[in-house]
VOGU-3710 file (C-alpha; in Angstrom, 3 decimals, decimal comma):
1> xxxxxxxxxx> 0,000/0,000/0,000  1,215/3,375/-0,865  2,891/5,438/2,011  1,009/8,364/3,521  1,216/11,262/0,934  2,469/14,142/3,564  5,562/12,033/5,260  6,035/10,756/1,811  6,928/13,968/0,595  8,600/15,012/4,093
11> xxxxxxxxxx> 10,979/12,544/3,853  11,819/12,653/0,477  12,073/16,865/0,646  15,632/16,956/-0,694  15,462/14,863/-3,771  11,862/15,908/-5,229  12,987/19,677/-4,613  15,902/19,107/-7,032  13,944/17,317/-9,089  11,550/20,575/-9,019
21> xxxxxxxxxx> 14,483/22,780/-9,488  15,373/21,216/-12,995  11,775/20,922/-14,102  11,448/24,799/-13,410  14,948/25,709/-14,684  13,800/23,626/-18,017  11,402/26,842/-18,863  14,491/28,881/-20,301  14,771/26,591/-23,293  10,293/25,471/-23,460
31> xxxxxxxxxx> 8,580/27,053/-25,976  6,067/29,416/-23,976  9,067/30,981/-22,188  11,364/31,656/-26,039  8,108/32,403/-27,655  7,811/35,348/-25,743  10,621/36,729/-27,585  8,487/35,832/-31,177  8,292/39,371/-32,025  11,590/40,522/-31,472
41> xxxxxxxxxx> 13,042/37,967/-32,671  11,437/38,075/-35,925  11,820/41,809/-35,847  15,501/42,005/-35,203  16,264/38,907/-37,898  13,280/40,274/-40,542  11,572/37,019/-39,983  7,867/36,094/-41,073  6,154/33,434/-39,084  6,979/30,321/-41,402
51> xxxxxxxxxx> 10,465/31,302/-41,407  10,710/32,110/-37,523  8,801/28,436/-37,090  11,270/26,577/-39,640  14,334/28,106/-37,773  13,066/26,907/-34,590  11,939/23,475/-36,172  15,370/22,587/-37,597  16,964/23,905/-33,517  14,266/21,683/-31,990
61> xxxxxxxxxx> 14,537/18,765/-34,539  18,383/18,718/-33,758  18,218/18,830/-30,306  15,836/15,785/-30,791  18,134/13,559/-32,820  20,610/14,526/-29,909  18,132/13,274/-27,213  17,744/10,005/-29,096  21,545/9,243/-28,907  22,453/10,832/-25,280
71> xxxxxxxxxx> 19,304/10,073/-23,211  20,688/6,399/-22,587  23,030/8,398/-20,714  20,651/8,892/-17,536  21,187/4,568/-17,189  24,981/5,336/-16,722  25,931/8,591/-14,698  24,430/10,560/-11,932  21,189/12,878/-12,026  23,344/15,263/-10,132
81> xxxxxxxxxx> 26,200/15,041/-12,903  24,031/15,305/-15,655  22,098/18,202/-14,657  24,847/20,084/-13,674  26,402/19,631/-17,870  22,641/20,859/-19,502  22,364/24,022/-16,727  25,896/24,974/-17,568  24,851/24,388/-21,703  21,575/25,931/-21,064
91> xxxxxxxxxx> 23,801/29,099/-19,262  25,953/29,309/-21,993  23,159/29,234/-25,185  21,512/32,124/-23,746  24,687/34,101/-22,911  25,297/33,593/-26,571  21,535/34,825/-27,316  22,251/37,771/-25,342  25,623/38,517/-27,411  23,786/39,400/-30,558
101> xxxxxxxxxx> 24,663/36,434/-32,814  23,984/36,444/-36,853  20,982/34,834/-38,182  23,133/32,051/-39,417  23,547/31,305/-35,880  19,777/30,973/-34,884  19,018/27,641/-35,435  22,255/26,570/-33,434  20,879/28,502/-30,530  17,593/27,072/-30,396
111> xxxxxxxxxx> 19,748/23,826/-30,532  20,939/24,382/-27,634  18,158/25,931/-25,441  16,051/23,045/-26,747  18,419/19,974/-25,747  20,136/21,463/-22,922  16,033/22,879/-21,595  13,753/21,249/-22,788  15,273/18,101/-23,930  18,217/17,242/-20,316
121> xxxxxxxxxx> 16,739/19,287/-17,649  13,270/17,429/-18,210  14,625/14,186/-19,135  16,531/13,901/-16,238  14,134/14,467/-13,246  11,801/12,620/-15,149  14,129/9,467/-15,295  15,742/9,761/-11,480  12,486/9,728/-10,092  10,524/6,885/-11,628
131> xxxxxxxxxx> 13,296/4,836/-10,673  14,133/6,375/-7,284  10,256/5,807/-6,209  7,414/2,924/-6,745  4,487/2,947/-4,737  4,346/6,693/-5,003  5,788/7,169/-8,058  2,992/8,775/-9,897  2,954/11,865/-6,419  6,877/11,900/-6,861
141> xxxxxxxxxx> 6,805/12,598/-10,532  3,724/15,244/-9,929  5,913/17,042/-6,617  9,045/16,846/-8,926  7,425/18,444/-12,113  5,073/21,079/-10,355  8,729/22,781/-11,069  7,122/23,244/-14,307  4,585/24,903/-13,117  6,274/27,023/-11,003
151> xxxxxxxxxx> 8,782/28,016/-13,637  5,728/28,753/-16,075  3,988/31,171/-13,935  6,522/33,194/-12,301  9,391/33,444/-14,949  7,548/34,578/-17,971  6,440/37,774/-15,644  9,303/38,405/-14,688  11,462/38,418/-17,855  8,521/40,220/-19,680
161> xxxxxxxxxx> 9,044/43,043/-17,310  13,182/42,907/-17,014  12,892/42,833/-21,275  11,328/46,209/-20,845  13,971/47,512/-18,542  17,345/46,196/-19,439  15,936/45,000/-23,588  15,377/41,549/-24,681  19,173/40,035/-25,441  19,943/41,751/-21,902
171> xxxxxxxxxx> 17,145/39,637/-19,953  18,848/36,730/-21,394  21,728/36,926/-19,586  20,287/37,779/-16,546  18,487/33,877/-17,509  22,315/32,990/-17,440  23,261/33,918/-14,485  20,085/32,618/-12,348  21,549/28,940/-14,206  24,935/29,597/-12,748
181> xxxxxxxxxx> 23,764/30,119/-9,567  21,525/27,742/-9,336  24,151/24,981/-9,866  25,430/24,461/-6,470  22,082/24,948/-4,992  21,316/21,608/-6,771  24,352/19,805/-6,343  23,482/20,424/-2,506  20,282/18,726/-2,209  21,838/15,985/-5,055
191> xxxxxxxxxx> 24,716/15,260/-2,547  23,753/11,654/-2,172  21,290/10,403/-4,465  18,675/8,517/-3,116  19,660/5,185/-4,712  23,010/5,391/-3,480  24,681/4,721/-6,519  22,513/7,340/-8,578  22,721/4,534/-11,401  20,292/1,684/-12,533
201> xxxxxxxxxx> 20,804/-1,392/-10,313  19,705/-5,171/-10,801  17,012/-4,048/-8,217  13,763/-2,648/-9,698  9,852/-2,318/-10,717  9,505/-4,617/-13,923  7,125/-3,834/-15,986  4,425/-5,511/-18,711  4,972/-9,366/-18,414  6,616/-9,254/-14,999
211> xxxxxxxxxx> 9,757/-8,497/-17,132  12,419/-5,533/-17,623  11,900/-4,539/-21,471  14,789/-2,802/-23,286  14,595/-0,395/-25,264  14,907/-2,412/-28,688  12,136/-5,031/-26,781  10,256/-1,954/-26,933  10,626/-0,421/-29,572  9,531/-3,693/-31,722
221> xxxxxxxxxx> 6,352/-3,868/-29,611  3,086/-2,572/-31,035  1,728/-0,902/-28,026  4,528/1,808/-27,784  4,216/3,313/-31,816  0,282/2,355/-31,080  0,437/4,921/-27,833  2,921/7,597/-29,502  0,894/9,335/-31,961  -2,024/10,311/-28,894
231> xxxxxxxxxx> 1,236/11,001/-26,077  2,511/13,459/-28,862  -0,873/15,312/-29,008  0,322/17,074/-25,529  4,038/18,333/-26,757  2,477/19,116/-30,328  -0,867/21,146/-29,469  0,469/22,865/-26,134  3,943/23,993/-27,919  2,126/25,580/-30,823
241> xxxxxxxxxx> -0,304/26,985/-29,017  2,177/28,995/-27,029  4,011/29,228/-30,052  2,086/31,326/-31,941  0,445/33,191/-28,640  2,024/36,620/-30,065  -0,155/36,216/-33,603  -3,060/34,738/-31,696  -2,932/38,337/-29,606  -2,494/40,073/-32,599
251> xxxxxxxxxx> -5,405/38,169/-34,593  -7,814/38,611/-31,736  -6,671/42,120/-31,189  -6,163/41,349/-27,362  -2,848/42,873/-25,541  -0,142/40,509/-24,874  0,386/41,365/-21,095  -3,467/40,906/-20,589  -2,876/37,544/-21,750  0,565/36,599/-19,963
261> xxxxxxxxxx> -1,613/38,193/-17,014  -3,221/34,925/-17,189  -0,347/32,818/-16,655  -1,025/32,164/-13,249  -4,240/30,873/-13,728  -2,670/28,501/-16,400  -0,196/27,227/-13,595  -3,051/26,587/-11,082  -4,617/24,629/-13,339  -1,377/22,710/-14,176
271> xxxxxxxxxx> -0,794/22,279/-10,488  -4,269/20,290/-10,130  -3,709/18,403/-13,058  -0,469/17,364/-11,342  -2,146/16,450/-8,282  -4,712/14,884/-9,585  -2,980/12,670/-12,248  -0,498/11,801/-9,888  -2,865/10,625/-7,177  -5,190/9,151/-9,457
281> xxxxxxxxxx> -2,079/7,118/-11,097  -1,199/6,108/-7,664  -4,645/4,860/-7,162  -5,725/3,260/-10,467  -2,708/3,120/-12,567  -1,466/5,304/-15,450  -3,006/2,253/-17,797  -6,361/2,907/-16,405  -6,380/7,104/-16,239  -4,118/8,160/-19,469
291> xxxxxxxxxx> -7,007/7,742/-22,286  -8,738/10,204/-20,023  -5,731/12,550/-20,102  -6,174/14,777/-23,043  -9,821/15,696/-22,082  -9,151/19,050/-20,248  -7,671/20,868/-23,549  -10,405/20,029/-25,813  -13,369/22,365/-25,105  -10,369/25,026/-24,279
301> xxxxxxxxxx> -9,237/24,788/-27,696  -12,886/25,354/-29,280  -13,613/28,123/-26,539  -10,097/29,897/-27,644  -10,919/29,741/-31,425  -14,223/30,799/-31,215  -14,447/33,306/-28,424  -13,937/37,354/-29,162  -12,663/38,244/-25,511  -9,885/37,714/-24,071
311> xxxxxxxxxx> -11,681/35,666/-21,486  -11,428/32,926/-24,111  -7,815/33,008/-24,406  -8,049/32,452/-20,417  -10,364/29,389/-20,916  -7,636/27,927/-23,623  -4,950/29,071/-21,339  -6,677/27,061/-18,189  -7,778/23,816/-20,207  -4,108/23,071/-21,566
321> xxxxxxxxxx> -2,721/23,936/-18,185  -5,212/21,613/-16,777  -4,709/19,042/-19,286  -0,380/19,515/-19,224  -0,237/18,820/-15,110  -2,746/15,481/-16,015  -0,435/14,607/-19,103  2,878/15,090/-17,385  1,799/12,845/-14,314  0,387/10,438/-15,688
331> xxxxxxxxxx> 3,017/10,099/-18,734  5,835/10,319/-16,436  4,062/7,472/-14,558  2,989/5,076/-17,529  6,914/4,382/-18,818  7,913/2,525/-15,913  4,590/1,142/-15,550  4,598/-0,352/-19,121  8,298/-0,936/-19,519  9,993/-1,420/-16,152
341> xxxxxxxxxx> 12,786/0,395/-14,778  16,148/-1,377/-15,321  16,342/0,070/-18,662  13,871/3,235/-17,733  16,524/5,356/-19,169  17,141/4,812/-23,212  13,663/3,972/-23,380  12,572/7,309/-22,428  14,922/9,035/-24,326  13,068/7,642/-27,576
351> xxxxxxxxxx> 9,951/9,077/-26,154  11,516/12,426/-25,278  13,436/12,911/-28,669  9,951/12,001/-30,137  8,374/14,720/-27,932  10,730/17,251/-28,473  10,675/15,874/-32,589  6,803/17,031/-31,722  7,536/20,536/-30,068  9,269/21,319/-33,482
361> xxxxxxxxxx> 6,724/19,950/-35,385  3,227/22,663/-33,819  5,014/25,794/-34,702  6,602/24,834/-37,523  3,289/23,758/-39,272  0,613/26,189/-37,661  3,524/28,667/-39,088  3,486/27,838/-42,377  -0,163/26,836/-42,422  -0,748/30,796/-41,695
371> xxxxxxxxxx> 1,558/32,061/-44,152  -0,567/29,798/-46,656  -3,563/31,778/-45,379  -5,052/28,874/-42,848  -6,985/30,857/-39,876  -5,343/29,781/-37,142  -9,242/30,103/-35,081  -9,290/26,633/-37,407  -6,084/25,026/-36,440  -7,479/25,276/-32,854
381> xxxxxxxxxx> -10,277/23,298/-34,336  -8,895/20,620/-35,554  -6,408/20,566/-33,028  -9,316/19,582/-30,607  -10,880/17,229/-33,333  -7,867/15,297/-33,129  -7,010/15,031/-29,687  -10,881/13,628/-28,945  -9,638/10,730/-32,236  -6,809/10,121/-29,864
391> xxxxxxxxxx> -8,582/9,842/-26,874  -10,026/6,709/-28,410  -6,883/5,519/-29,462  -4,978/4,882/-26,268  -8,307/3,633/-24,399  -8,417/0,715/-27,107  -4,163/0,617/-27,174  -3,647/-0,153/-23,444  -6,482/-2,005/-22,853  -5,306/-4,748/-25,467
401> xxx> -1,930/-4,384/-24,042  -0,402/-7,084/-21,928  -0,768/-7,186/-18,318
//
């Protein structure tokens, strides 16, 4: 039976609050933090929004064939280690940013915000903690990424308002240095990992069939390329939708900080999806809850393209938070639930480099699709269309999947 939720998370203060720290940190290199810097970005290089959403497509795309090759990395060295490489990368892309580079040197940035961000300092938490923790897994993966959260509603404030003081290259380094000195901060609480060896041991959960599946068992499996095309629906929707939150402003006529004024609503919502996909995970099993995981953003994304206020963008803002805390918990719980944990490692890096292939893949085509003259009121549309298809799909996927 699953351990009391409050000494749970008492006792095991030190590692979920790194874990947190790296989810939260992760925001310099997501897409609703860098897409805050859409316009200027586009303004400084002369950039429409296909060509601004191919240059970050071809960064993101990279940084996913990296993932695919490096994530089996997290099987083999410390969490501690590892995160303390992607926040000094992460540091040094956006003191790069903040130099003034060419356009030739774009896509190489987003590169590196994307791996070092969004690809290691999510990867790794996420990986550390489904093997550090079993009977609570699913309420250590939710504690660990309400970082995410946190990072989402308080960071995108605050370098709105320091781009308006100091200019938007000079909030970047500021990003740097809160990466630089967060690093010992981190390596603090990381100090002893909780499996003392902060490496896979013999010792673990197994997963479908009572066995430890590796990643080529896996991969030659059914169920996983069966689930991946309704797991990508999250990464793909949410990233374009804060993608393009600059032209949806600017289509709706609504004022951009009226609409980042709703971030924190968006993280509230995330936190109870957390907290409730985590618990419910615990409770029932990620098998059991994830076909109901993609529910929350559906109405939001018909409320968003039809609405005229900006109330609706609030409603859209508050379903995909909603439905990204769910997602991530439940997600985050389901590998190791499927799969095992021996080999937890290099089989999520295929499903990260797939997500982050997916995080390229929203702006990049909502992007051109507006250039071609697509309203983007019905990209939200079909966006919702197919995420209710793929709530179908994984309902019928893991309920034919062995037990």
């Amino acid at each position: 039976m699953a351990e009391a939720k409050l000494p749970f998370l008492r006792r095991n203060a030190r590692w979920l609050g790194a874990g947190a720290m790296m989810t939260g940190l992760s925001s310099f290199g997501q897409t609703s933090f860098i897409s805050l810097y859409s316009g200027e970005i586009r303004g400084t290089y002369d950039l429409s929004d296909g060509e601004w959403g191919l240059i970050y497509a071809v960064g993101t795309l990279a940084s996913a064939v990296l993932m695919l090759f490096t994530g089996g990395l997290t099987d083999r060295f410390r969490a501690r280690d590892l995160a303390t490489v992607a926040m000094l990368g992460l540091a040094c892309t956006a003191l790069v940013l903040w130099s003034g580079p060419p356009l030739a040197a774009l896509p190489l940035i987003i590169l590196g915000l994307r791996f070092f961000g969004q690809g290691w300092l999510s990867h790794v938490p996420s990986v550390a903690v489904g093997r550090w923790f079993s009977a609570n897994r699913g309420t250590g993966i939710a504690a660990t990424k309400l970082g995410f959260s946190l990072g989402e509603a308080t960071l995108p404030v605050i370098f709105v308002a320091l781009a308006a003081t100091v200019g938007w290259q000079g909030s970047w380094a500021a990003a740097a240095l809160v990466l630089i000195v967060a690093i010992p901060f981190l390596r603090y609480l990381l100090r002893t990992e909780r499996d003392p060896r902060g490496i896979v041991t013999d010792v673990g959960t197994p997963g479908m069939g009572g066995q430890h599946w590796t990643r080529s068992q896996a991969l030659r499996h059914w169920l996983f390329w069966a689930l991946v095309p309704a797991l990508l629906c999250q990464p793909i929707f949410a990233t374009a939708f804060f993608f393009q939150q600059v032209h949806l402003v600017e289509l709706k006529g609504w004022s951009l900080s009226a609409f980042v004024g709703f971030y924190p609503a968006y993280t509230l919502a995330a936190v109870g999806g957390l907290i409730l996909g985590g618990l419910a995970s615990d409770q029932f099993g990620a098998r059991r809850i994830a076909p109901w995981m993609l529910l929350p953003m559906i109405p939001g994304l018909i409320v968003t393209a039809l609405g005229q206020g900006i109330w609706a963008g609030a409603v859209g803002l508050v379903s995909i938070g909603a439905m990204a805390g769910f997602a991530n918990a439940v997600a985050g719980t389901l590998w190791p639930e499927l799969y095992g944990t021996r080999n937890l490692g290099s089989i999520r890096a295929v499903a990260t480099s797939l997500m982050v292939f997916a995080t390229a893949l929203g702006p990049a085509v909502t992007g051109l699709l507006i250039d071609a003259g697509v309203d983007y009121r019905v990209q939200l549309i079909a966006m919702a269309l197919y995420s209710a298809a793929m709530c179908i799909v994984l309902a019928v996927s893991l309920s034919r999947a062995p037990a």
